[in-house]
N, C-alpha and C positions, 0 to 999 in steps of 0.2 A: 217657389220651390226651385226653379231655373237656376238662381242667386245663389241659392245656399250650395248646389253642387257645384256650380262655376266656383264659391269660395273656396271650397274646401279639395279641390285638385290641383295639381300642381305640374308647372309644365316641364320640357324636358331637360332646359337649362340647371332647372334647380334642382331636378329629381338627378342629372349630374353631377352636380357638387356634391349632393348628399352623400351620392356612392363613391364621389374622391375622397369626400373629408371622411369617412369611417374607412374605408382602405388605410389613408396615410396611420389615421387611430392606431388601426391593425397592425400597423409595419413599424409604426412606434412603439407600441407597447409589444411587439415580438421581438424585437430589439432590446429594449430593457431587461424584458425577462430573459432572454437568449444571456446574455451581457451577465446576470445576475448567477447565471444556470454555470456559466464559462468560470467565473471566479471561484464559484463554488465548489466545482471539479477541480479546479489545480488545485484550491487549498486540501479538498481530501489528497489526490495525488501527493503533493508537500508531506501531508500528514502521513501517508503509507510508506513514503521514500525512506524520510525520516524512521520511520520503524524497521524498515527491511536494514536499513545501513545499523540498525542499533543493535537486530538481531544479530547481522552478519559482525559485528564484533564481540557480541556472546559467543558465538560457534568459534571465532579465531580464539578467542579466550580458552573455550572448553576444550578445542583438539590441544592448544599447548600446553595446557594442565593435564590433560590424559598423557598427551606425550611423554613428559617429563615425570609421570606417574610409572606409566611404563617401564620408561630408560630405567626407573629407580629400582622395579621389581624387578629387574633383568639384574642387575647388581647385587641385589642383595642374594637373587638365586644363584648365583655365580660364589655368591659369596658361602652359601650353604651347601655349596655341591662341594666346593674345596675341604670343607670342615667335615661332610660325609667323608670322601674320600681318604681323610685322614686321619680317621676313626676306623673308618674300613683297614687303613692300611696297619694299622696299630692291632685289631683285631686279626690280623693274619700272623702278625707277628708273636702276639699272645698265642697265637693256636697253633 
């Protein structure tokens, strides 16, 4: 009975290693996946930049198509106040 417990414990030399080699494990394999995690973020990041910069040239697109929508109705009102005006002014003159 002596025998088989002396077999099957282990002393302190090796019960160290044990807890080096599953440490180094740990700090390998949190590294990898650390490593894996880091790529994976800037590629989203890339991926959202890329979208914000695609947006922000829709919006520069839409303010200067509204602008220039604007300017136009501003003309053409300009243009319909003068053609009142000169209906108006025609109508004073009939009257």
């Amino acid at each position: 009975m002596d025998q088989y417990v002396i077999a099957t414990t282990i002393g302190w030399p090796l019960a160290l290693v044990a807890v080096f080699v599953l440490i180094v494990c740990a700090v390998v394999l949190s590294t990898i996946f650390g490593g894996r995690a880091a790529v994976a973020s800037e590629r989203v990041k890339g991926d959202a930049g890329e979208q914000y910069r695609q947006m922000a040239a829709d919006y520069e697109t839409l303010a200067r198509e509204t602008r220039d929508l604007a300017t136009s109705i501003q003309t053409e009102l300009a243009a319909l106040r003068e053609k009142v005006d000169s209906i108006e002014a025609m109508m004073r003159e009939v009257a």
